[in-house]
Every structure is written in structure tokens, then in C-alpha cells.
mmCIF file of the N, C-alpha and C atoms, coordinates in Angstrom:
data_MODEL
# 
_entry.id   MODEL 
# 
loop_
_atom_site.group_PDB 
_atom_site.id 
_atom_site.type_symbol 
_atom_site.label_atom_id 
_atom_site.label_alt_id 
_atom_site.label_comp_id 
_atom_site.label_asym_id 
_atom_site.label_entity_id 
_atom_site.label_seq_id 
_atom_site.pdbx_PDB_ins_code 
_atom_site.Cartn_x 
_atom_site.Cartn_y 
_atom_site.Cartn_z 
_atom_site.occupancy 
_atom_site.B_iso_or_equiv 
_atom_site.pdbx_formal_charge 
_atom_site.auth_seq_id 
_atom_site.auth_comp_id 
_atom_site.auth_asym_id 
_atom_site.auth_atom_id 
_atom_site.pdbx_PDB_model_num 
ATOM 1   N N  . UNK A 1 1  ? -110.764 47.481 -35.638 1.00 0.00 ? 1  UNK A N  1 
ATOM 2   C CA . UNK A 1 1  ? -111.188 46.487 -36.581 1.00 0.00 ? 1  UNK A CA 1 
ATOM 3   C C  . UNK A 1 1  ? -110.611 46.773 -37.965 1.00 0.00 ? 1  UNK A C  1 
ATOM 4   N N  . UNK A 1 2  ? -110.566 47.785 -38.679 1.00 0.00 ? 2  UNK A N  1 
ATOM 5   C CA . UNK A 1 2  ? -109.998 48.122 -39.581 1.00 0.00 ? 2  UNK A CA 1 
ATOM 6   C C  . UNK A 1 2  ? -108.652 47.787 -40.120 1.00 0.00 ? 2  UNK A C  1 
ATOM 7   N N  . UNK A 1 3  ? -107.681 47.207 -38.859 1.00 0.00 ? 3  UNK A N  1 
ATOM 8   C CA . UNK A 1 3  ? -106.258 46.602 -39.243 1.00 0.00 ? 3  UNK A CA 1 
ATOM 9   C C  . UNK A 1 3  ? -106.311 45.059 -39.432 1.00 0.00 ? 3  UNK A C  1 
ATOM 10  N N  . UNK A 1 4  ? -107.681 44.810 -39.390 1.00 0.00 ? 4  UNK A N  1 
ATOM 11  C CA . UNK A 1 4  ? -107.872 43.076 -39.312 1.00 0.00 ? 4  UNK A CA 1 
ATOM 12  C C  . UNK A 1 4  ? -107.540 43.067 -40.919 1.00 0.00 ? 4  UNK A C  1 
ATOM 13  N N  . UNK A 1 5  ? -106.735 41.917 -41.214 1.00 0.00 ? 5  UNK A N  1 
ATOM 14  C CA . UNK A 1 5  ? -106.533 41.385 -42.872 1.00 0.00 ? 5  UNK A CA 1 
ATOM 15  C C  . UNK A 1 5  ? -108.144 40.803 -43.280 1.00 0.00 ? 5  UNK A C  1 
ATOM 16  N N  . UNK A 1 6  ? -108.175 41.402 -44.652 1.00 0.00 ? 6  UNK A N  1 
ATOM 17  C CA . UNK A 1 6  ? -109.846 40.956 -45.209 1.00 0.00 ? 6  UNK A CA 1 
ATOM 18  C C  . UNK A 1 6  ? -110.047 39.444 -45.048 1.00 0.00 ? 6  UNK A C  1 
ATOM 19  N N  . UNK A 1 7  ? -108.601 38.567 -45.228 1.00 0.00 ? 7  UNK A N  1 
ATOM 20  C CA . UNK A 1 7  ? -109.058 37.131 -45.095 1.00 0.00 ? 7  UNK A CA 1 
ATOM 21  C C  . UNK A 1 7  ? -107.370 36.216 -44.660 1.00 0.00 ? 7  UNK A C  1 
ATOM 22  N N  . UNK A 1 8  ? -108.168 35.444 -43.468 1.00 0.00 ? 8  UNK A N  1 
ATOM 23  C CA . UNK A 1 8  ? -107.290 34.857 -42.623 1.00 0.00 ? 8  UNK A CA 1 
ATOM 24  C C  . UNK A 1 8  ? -107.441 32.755 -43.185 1.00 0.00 ? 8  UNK A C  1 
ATOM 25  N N  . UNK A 1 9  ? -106.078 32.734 -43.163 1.00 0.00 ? 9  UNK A N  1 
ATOM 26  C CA . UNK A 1 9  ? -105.952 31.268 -43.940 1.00 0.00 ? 9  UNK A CA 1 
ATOM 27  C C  . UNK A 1 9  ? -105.701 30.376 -42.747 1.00 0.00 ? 9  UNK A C  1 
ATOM 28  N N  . UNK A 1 10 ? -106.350 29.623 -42.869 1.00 0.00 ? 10 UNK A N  1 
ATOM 29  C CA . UNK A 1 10 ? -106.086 28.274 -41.424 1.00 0.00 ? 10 UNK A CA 1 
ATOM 30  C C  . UNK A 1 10 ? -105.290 26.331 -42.223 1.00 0.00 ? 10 UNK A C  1 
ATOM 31  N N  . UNK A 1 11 ? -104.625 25.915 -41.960 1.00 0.00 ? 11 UNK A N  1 
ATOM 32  C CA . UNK A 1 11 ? -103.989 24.807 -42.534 1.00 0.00 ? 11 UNK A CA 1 
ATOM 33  C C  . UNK A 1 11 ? -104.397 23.952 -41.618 1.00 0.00 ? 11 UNK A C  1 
ATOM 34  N N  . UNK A 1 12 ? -104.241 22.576 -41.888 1.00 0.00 ? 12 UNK A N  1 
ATOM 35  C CA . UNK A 1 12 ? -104.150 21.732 -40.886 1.00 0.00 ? 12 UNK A CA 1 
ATOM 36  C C  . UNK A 1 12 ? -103.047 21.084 -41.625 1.00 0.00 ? 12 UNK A C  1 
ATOM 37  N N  . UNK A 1 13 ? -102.008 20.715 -40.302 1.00 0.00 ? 13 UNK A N  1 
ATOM 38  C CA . UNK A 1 13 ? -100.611 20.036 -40.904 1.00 0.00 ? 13 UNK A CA 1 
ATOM 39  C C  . UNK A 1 13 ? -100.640 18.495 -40.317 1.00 0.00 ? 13 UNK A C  1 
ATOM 40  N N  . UNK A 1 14 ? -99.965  17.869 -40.716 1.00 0.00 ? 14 UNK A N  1 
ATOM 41  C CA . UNK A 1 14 ? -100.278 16.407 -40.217 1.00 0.00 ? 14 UNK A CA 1 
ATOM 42  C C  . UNK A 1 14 ? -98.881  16.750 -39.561 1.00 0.00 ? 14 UNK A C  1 
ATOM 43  N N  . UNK A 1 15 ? -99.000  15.732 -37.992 1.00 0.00 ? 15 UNK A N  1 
ATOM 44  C CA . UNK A 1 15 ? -97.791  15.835 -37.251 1.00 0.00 ? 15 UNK A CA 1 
ATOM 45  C C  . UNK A 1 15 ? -97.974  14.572 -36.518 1.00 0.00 ? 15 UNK A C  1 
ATOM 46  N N  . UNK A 1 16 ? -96.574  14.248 -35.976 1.00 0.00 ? 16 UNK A N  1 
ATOM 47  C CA . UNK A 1 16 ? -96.770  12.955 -35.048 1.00 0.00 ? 16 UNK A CA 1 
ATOM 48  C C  . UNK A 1 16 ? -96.752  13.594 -33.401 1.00 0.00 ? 16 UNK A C  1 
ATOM 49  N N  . UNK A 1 17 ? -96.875  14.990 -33.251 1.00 0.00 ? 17 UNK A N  1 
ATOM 50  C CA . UNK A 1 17 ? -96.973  15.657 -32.080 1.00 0.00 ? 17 UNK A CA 1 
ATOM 51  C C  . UNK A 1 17 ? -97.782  15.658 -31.404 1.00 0.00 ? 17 UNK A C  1 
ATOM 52  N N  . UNK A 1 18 ? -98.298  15.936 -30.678 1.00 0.00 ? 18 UNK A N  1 
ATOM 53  C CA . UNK A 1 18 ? -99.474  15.831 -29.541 1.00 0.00 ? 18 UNK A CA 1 
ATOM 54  C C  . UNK A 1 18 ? -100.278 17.235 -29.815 1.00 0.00 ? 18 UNK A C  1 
ATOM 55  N N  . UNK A 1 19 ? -101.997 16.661 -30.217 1.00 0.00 ? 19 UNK A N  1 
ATOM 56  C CA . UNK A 1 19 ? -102.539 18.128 -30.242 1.00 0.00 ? 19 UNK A CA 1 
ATOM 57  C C  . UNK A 1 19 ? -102.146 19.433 -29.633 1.00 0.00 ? 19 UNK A C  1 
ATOM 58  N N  . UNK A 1 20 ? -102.295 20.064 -30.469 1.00 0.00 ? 20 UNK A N  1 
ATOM 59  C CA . UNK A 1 20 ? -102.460 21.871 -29.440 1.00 0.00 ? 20 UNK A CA 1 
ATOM 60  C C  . UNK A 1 20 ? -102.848 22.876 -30.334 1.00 0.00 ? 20 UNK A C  1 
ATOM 61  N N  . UNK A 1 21 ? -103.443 23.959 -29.704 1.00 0.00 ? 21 UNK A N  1 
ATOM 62  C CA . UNK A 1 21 ? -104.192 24.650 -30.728 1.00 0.00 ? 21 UNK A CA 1 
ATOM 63  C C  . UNK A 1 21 ? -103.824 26.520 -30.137 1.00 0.00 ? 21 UNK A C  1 
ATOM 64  N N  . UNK A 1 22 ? -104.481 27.264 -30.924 1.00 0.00 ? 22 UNK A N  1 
ATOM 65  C CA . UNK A 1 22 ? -104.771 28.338 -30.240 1.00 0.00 ? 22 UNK A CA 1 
ATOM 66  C C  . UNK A 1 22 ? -106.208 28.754 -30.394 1.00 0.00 ? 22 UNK A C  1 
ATOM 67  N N  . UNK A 1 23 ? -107.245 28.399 -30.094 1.00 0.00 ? 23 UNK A N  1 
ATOM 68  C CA . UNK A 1 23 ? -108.306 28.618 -30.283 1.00 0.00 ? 23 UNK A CA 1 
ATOM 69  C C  . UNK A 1 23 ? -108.416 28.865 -28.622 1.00 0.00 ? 23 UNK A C  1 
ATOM 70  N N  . UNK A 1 24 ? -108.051 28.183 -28.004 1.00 0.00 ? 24 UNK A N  1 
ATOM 71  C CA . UNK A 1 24 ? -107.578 28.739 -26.736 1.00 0.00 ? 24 UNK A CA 1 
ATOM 72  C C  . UNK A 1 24 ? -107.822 30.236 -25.804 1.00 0.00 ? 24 UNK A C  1 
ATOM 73  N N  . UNK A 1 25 ? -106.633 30.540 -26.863 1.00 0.00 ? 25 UNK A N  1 
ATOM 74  C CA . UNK A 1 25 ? -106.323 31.656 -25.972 1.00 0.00 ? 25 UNK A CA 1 
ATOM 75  C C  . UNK A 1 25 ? -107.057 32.621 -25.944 1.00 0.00 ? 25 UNK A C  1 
ATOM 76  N N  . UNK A 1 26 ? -108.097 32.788 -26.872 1.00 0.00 ? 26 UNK A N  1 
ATOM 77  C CA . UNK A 1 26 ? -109.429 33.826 -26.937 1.00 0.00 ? 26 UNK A CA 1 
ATOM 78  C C  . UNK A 1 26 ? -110.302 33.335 -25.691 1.00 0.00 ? 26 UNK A C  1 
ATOM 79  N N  . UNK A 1 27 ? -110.356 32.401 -25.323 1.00 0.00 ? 27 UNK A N  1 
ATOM 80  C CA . UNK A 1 27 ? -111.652 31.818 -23.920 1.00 0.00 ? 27 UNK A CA 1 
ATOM 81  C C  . UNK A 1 27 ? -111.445 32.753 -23.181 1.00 0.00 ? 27 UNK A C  1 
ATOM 82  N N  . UNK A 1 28 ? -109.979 33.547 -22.775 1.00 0.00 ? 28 UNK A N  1 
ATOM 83  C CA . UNK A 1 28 ? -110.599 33.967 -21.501 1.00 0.00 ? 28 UNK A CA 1 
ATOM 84  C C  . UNK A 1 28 ? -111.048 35.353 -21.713 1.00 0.00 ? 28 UNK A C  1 
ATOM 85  N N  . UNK A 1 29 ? -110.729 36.177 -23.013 1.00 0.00 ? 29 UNK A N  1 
ATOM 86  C CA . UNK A 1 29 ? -111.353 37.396 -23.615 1.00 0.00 ? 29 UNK A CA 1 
ATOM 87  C C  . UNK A 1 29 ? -113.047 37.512 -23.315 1.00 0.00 ? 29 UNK A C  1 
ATOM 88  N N  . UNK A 1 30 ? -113.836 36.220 -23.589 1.00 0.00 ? 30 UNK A N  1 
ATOM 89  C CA . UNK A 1 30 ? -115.131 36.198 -23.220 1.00 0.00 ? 30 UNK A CA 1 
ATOM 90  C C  . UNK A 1 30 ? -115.202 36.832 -22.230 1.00 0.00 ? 30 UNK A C  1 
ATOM 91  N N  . UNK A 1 31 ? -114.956 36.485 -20.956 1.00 0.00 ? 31 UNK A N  1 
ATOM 92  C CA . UNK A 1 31 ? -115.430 37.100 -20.207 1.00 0.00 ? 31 UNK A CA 1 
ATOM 93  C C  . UNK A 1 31 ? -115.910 38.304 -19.834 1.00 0.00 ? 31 UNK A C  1 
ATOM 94  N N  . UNK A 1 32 ? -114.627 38.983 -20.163 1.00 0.00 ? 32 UNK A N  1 
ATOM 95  C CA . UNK A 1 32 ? -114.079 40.285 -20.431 1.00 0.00 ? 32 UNK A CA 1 
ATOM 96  C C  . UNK A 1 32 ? -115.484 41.332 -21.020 1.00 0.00 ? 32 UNK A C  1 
ATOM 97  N N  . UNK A 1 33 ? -115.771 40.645 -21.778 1.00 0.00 ? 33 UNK A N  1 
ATOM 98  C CA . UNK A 1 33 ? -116.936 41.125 -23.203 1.00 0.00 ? 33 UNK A CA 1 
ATOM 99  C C  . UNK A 1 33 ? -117.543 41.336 -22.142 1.00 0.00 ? 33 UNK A C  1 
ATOM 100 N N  . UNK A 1 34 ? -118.221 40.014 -21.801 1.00 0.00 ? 34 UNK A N  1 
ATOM 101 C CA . UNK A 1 34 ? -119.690 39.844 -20.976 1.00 0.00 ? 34 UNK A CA 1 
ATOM 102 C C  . UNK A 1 34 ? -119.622 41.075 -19.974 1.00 0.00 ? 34 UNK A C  1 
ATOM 103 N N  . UNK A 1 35 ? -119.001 41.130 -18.971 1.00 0.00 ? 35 UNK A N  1 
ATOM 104 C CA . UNK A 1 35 ? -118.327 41.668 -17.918 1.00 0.00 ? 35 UNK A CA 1 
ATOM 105 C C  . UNK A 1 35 ? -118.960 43.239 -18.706 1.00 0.00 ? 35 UNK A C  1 
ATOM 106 N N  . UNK A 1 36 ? -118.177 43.753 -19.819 1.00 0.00 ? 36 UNK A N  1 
ATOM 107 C CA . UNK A 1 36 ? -118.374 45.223 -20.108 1.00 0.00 ? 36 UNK A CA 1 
ATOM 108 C C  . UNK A 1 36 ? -119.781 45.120 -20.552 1.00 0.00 ? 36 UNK A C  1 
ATOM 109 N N  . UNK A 1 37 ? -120.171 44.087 -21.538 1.00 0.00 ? 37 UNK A N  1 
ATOM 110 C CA . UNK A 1 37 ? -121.390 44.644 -22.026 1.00 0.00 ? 37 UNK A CA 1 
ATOM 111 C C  . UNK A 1 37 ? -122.640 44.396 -20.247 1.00 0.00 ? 37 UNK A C  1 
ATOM 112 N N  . UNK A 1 38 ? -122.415 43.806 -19.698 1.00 0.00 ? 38 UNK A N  1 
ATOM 113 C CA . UNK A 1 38 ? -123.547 43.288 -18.320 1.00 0.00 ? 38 UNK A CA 1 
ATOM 114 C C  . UNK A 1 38 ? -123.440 45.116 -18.202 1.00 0.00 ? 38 UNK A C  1 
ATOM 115 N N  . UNK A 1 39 ? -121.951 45.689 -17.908 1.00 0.00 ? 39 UNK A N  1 
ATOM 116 C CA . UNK A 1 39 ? -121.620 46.973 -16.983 1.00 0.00 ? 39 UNK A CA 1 
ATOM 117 C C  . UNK A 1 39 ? -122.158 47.957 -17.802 1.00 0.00 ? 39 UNK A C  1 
ATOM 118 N N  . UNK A 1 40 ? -122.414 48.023 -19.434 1.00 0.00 ? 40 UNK A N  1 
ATOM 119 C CA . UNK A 1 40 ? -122.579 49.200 -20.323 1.00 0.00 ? 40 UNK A CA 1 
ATOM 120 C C  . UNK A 1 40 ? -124.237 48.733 -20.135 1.00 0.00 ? 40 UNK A C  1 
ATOM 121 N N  . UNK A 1 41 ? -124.923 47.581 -19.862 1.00 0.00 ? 41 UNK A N  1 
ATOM 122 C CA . UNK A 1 41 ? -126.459 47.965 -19.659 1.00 0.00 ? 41 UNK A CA 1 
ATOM 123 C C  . UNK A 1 41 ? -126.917 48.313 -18.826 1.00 0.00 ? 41 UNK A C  1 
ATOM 124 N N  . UNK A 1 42 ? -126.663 47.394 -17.458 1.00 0.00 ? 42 UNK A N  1 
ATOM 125 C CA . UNK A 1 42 ? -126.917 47.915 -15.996 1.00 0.00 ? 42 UNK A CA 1 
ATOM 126 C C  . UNK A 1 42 ? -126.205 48.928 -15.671 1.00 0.00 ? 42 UNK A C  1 
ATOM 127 N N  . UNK A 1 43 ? -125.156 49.665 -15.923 1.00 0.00 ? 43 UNK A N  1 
ATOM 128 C CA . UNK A 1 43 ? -124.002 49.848 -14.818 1.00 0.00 ? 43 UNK A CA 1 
ATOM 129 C C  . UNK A 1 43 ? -123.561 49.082 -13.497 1.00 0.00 ? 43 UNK A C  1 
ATOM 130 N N  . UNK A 1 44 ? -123.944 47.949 -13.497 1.00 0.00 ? 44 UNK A N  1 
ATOM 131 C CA . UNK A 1 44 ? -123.610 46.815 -12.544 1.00 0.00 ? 44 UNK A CA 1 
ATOM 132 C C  . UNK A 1 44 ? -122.691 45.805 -12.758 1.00 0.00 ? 44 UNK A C  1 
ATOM 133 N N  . UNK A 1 45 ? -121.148 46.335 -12.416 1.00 0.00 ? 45 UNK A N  1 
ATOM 134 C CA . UNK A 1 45 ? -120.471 45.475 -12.568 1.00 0.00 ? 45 UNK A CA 1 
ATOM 135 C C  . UNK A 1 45 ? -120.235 43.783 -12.127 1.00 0.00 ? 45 UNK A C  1 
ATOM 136 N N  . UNK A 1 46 ? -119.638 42.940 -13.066 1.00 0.00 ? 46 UNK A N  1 
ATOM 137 C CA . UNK A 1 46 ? -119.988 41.212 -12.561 1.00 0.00 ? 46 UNK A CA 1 
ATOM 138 C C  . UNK A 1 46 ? -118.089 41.262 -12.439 1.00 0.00 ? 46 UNK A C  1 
ATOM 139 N N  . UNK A 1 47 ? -117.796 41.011 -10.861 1.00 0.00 ? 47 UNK A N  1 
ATOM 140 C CA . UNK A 1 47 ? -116.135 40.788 -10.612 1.00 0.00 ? 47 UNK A CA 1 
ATOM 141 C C  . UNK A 1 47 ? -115.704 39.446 -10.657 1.00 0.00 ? 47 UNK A C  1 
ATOM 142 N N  . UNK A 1 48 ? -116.655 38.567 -10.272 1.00 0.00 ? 48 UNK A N  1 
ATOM 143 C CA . UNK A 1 48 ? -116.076 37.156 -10.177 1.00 0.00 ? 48 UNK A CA 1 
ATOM 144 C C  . UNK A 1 48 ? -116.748 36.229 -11.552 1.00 0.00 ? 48 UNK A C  1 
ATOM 145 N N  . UNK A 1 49 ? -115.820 35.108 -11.171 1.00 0.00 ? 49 UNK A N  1 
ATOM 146 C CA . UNK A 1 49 ? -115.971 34.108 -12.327 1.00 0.00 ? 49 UNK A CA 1 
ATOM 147 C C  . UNK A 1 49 ? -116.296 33.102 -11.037 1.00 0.00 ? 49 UNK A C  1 
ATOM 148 N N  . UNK A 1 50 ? -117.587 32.006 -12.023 1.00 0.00 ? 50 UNK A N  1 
ATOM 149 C CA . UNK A 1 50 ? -117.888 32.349 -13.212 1.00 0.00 ? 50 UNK A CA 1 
ATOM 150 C C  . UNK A 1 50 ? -119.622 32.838 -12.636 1.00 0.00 ? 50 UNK A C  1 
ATOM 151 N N  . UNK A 1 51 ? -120.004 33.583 -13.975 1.00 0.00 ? 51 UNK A N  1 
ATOM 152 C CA . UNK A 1 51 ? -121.584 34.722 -13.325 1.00 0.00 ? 51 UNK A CA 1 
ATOM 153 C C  . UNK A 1 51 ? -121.950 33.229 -13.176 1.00 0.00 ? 51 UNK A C  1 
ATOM 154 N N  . UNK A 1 52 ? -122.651 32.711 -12.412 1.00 0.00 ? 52 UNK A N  1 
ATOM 155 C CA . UNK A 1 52 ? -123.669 32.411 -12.377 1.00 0.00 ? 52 UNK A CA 1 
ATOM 156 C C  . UNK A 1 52 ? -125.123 33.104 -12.181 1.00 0.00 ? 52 UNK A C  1 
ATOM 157 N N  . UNK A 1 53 ? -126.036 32.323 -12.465 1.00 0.00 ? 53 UNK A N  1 
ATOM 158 C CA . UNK A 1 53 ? -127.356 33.326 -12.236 1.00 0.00 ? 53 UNK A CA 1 
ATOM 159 C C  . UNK A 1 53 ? -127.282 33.698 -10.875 1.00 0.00 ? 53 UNK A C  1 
ATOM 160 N N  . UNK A 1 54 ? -126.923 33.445 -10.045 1.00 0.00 ? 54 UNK A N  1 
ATOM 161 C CA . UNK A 1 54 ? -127.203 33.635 -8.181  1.00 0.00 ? 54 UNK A CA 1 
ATOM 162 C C  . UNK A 1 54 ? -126.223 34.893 -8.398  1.00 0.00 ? 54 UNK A C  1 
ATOM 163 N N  . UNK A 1 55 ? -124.786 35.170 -8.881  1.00 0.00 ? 55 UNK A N  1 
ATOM 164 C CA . UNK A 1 55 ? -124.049 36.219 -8.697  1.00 0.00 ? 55 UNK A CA 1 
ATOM 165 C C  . UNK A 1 55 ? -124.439 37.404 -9.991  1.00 0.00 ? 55 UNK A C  1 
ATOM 166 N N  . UNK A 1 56 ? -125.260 36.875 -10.501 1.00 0.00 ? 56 UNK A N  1 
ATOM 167 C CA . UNK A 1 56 ? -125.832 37.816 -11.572 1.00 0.00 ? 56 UNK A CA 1 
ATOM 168 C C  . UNK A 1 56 ? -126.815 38.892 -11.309 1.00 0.00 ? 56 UNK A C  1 
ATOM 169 N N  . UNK A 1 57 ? -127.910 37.913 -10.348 1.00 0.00 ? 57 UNK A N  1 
ATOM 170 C CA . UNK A 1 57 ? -128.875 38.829 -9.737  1.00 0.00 ? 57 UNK A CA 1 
ATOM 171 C C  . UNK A 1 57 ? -128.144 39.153 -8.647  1.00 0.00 ? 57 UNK A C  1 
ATOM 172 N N  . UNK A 1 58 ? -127.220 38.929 -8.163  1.00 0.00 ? 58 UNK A N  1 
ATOM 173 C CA . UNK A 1 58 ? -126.715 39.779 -6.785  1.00 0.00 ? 58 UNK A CA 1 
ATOM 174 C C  . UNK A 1 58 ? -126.054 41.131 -7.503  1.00 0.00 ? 58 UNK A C  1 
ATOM 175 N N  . UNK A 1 59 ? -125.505 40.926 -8.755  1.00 0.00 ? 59 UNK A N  1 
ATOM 176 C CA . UNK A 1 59 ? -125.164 42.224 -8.796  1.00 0.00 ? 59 UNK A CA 1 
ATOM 177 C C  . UNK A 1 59 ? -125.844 43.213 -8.921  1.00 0.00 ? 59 UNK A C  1 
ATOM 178 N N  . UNK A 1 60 ? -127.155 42.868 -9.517  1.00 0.00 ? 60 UNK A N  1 
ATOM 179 C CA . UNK A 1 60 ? -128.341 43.911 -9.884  1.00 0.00 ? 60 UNK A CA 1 
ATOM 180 C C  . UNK A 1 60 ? -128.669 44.830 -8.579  1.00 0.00 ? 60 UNK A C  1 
ATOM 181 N N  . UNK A 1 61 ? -128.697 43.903 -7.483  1.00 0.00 ? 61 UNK A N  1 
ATOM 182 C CA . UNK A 1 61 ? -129.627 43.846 -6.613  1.00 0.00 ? 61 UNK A CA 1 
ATOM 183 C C  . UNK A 1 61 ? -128.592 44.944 -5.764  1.00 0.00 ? 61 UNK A C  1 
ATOM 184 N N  . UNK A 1 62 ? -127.487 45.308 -6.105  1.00 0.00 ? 62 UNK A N  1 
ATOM 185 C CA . UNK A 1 62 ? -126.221 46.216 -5.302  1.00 0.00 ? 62 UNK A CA 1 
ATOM 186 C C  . UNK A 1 62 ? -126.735 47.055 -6.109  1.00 0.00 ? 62 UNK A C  1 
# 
């Protein structure tokens, strides 16, 4: 965290292009999170997408 710049500038440019963004490409990092923090409370790892509650309590329950 410490190499993050204190402050990040965002523009919006006018274009005749077709939306696109990168806000994106962080979605699939979530998981990731969830996944470690589920494994750093339980020690019960979650392998598939997406947890639902049914594969949530199945992992407990291993």
C-alpha cells in the first residue's frame, strides 16, 4: 500500500467511441479477497464461483 500515489485523478473525455471503462478489471480480484478472507476465518476454503449460500455451508460442513 505504501507505493499507492496519495491522490489519483479520473477525467471524463467526450468521444464519439463506444463506451469502455476499466472499472472492470478489478471484478474479478473480489473474489479472490472473499475466497482468502472466508479461508483466514474458517480455514475452509470456497473453490468455485459463484459461493452461493448452498456452496458456502458445504464448505463449512468439510
Amino acid at each position: 500500500m505504501e507505493d499507492i500515489p496519495e491522490s489519483i485523478e479520473i477525467a471524463m473525455i467526450a468521444s464519439d467511441q463506444h463506451p469502455q471503462g476499466v472499472g472492470e478489471s478489478g471484478t474479478p480480484l473480489v473474489a479472490c479477497a472473499i475466497a482468502n478472507a472466508f479461508l483466514s476465518l474458517t480455514g475452509k476454503p470456497l473453490r468455485h464461483l459463484p459461493f452461493t449460500p448452498d456452496r458456502v455451508l458445504a464448505a463449512l460442513k468439510t
